[in-house]
C-alpha positions as CSV (number, residue, x, y, z in Angstrom):
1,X,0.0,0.0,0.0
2,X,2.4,2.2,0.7
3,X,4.4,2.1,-2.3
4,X,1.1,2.1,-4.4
5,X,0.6,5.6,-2.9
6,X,3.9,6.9,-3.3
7,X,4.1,5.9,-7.0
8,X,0.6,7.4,-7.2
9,X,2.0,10.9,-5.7
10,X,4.8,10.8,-8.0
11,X,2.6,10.3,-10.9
12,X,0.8,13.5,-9.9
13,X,3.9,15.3,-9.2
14,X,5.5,14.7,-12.7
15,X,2.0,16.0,-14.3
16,X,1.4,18.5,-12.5
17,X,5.3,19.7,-12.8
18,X,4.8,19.4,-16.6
19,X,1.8,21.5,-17.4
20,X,2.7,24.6,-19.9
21,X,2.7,28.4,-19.3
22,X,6.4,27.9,-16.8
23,X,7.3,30.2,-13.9
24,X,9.4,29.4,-11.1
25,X,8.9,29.5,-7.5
26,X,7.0,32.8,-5.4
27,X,4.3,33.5,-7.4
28,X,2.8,36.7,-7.2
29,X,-1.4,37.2,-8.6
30,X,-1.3,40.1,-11.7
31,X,-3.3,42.9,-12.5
32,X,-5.2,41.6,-14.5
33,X,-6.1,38.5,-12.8
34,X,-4.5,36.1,-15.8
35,X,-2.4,33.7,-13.6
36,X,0.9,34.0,-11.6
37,X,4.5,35.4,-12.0
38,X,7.6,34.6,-10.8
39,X,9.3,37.3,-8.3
40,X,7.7,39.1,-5.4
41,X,8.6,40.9,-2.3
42,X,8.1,38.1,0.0
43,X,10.7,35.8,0.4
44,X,10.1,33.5,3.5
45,X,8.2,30.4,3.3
46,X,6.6,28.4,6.8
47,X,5.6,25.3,7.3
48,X,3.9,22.1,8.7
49,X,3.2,18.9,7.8
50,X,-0.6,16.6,7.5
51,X,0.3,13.0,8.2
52,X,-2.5,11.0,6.8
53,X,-0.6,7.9,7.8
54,X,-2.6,8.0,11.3
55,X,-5.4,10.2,10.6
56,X,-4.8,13.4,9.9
57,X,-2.7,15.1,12.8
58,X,-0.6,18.3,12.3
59,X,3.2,17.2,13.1
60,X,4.4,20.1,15.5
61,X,6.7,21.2,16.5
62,X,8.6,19.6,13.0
63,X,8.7,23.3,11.5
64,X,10.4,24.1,8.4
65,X,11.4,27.5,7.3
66,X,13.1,28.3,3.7
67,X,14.3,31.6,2.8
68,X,14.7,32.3,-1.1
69,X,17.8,33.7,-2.3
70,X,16.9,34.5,-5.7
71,X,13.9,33.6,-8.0
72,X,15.9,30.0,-8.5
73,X,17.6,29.1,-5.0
74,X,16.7,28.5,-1.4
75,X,17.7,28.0,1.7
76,X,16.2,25.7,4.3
77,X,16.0,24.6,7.8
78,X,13.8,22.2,9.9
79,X,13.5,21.9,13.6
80,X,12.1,18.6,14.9
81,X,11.8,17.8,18.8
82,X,9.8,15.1,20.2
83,X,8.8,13.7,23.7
84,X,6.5,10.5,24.1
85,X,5.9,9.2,27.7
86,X,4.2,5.8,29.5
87,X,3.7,4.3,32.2
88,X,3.3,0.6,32.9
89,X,1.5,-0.1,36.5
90,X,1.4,-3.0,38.7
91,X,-0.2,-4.4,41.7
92,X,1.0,-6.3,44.8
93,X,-2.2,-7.6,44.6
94,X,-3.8,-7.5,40.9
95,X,-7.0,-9.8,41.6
96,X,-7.9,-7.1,44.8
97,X,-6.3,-4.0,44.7
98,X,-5.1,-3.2,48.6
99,X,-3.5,0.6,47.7
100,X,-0.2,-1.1,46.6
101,X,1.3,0.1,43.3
102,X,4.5,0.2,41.3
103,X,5.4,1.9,38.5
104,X,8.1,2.0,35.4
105,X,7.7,5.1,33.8
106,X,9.5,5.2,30.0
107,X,10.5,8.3,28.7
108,X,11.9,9.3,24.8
109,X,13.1,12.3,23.9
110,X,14.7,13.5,20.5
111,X,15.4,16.9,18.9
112,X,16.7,17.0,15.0
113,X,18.1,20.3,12.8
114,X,18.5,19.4,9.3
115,X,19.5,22.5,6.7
116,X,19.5,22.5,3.1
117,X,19.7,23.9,0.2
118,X,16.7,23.8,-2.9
119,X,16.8,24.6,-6.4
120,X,13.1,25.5,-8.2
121,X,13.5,25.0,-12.0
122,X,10.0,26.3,-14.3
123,X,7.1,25.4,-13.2
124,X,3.7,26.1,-14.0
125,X,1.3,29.0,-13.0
126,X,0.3,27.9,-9.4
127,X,3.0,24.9,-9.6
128,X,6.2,25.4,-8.2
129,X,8.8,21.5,-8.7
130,X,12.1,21.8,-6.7
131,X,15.0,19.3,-5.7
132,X,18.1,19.8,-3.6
133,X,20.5,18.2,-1.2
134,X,19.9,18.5,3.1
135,X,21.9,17.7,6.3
136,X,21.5,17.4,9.6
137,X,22.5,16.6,13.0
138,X,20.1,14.9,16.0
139,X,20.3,13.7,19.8
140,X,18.2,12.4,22.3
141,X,17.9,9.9,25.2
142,X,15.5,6.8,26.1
143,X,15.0,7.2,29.7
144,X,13.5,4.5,32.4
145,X,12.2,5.4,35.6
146,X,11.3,2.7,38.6
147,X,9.4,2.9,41.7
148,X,8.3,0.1,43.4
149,X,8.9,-1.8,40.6
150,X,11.1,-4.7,39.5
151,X,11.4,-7.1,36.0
152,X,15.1,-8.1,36.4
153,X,14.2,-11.3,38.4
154,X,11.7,-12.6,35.1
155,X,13.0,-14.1,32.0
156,X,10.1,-13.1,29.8
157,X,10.5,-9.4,31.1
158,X,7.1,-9.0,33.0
159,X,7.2,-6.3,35.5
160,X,5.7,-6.9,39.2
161,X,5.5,-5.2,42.2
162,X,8.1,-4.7,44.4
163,X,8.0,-2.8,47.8
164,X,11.0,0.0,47.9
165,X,12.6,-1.0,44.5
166,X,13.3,2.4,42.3
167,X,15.9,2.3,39.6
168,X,17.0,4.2,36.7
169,X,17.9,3.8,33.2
170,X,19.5,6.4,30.4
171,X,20.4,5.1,27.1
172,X,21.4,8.4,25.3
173,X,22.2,8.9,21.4
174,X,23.6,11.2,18.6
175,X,22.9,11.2,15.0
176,X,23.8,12.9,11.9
177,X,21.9,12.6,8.3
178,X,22.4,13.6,4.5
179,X,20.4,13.3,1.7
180,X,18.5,14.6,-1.1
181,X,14.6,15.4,-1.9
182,X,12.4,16.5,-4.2
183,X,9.1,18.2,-4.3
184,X,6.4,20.3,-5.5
185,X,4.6,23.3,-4.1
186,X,1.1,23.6,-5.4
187,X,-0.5,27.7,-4.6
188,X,-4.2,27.4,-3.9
189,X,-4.4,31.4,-3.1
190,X,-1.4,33.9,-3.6
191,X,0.9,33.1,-0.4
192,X,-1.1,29.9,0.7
193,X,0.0,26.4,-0.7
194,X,0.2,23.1,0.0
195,X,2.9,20.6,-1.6
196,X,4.3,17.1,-1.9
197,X,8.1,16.1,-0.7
198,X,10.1,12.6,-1.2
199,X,13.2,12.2,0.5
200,X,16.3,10.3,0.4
201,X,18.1,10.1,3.6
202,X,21.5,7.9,5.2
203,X,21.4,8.6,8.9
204,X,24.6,7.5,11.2
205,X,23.1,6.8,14.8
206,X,25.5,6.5,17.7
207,X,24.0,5.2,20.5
208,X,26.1,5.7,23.8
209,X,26.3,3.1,26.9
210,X,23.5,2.3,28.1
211,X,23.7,2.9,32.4
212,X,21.2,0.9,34.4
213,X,21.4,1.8,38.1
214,X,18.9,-0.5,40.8
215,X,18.2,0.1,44.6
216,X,16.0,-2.1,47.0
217,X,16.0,-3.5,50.5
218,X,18.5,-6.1,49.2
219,X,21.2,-3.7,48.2
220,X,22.1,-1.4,45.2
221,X,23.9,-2.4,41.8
222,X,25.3,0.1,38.6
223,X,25.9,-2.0,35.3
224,X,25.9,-1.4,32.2
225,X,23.0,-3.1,30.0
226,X,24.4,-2.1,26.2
227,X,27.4,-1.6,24.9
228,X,27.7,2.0,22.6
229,X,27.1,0.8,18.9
230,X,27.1,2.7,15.4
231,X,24.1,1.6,13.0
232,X,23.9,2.8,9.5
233,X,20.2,3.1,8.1
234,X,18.8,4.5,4.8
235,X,14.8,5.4,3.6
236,X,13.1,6.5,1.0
237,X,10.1,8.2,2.4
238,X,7.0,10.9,2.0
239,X,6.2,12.2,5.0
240,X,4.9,13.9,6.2
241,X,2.5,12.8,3.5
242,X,0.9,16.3,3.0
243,X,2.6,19.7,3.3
244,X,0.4,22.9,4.2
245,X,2.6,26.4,4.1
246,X,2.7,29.9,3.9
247,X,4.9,32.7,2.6
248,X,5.3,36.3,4.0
């Protein structure tokens, strides 16, 4: 399904990109009401992003801003930071709940700053195509958080309750990423548009030691659950699926 639909964006892409009547990027209504042209005063673009992939949801804070050089080239940059939090509870006694309750709370965190630079070739009268090349740099951490709360004594894993048992874990990272992409602004009204982006991206993650530190009634322990590891990934993607913008 999913490379059905991004075969199907491309196809639109590619025709939209190829209708006649060519202008490039920042288009700017006429007098006389007969289309678009090329160069205006404004000369900032902002966006987000509609992920259909779940629904449609607005991805904030991913925020990109591009700031046109010329008619032809732009530069870009795109903050992404994300937190996502959960907490598993148990029970001393699940079948009767007496007031006893652990819990392990997991905590992710990332932030991401890619830059880039884009080059818009023709396009057509509300139709702006572009490609270019980006880069960027990331970190973040996984955290784990324990309180009354134990799964090291289980082979499957399974949390339980455990009187006076906290313990912490930090598993931090740091990533870089290069690329290329290529995309299509569509203008529905003079400075509002929406558009279309696929991307190319390697990304080098280096995740760090992993620290696991444990305290309970029977004494404390520091160890290290992970090595620190390099892992080299690449993805061809479209999201977010749906881009809605606005220049000033």
């Amino acid at each position: 399904m999913k490379l059905k639909a991004i075969i199907s964006s491309a196809f639109v892409v590619v025709l939209l990109a190829s209708t006649p009547s060519a202008y490039a990027q920042k288009p700017i209504s006429v007098n006389n009401g007969g289309g678009f042209i090329s160069y205006g005063a404004h000369r900032s673009t902002i966006e987000a992003g509609l992920n259909f992939s779940q629904g449609i949801t607005v991805v904030l804070p991913k925020v990109r801003y591009r700031y046109f050089l010329s008619d032809r080239l732009a530069i870009r940059g795109t903050l992404n930071a994300a937190t996502n939090s959960t907490v598993e509870n148990v029970y001393s006694n699940p079948a009767n709940f007496d007031g006893k309750e652990g819990t392990r709370t997991v905590i992710d965190r990332s932030w991401e700053l890619q830059g880039g630079l884009e080059y818009h070739p023709s396009g057509a009268k509300r139709v702006s195509p572009y490609f270019g090349a980006v880069a960027g740099i990331g970190a973040g951490r996984g955290k784990e958080i324990w309180k009354d709360y134990n799964d090291t004594t289980t082979l499957l894993g399974d949390g339980f309750y455990d009187f006076q048992t906290t313990a912490s874990l930090n598993a931090p990272f740091f990533s870089y990423n290069f690329g290329a992409v290529a995309g299509v602004d569509i203008y529905l009204i003079e400075n509002l548009y929406m558009g279309l982006e696929f991307n190319w991206l390697m990304n080098v993650r280096h995740n760090r030691i992993v620290e696991f530190e444990i305290e309970s009634l029977a004494g404390s322990a520091k160890m290290n659950k992970a090595p620190a590891d390099t892992k080299v990934s690449t993805n061809f993607s479209a999201l977010p699926a749906v881009r809605v913008g606005w220049r000033f």
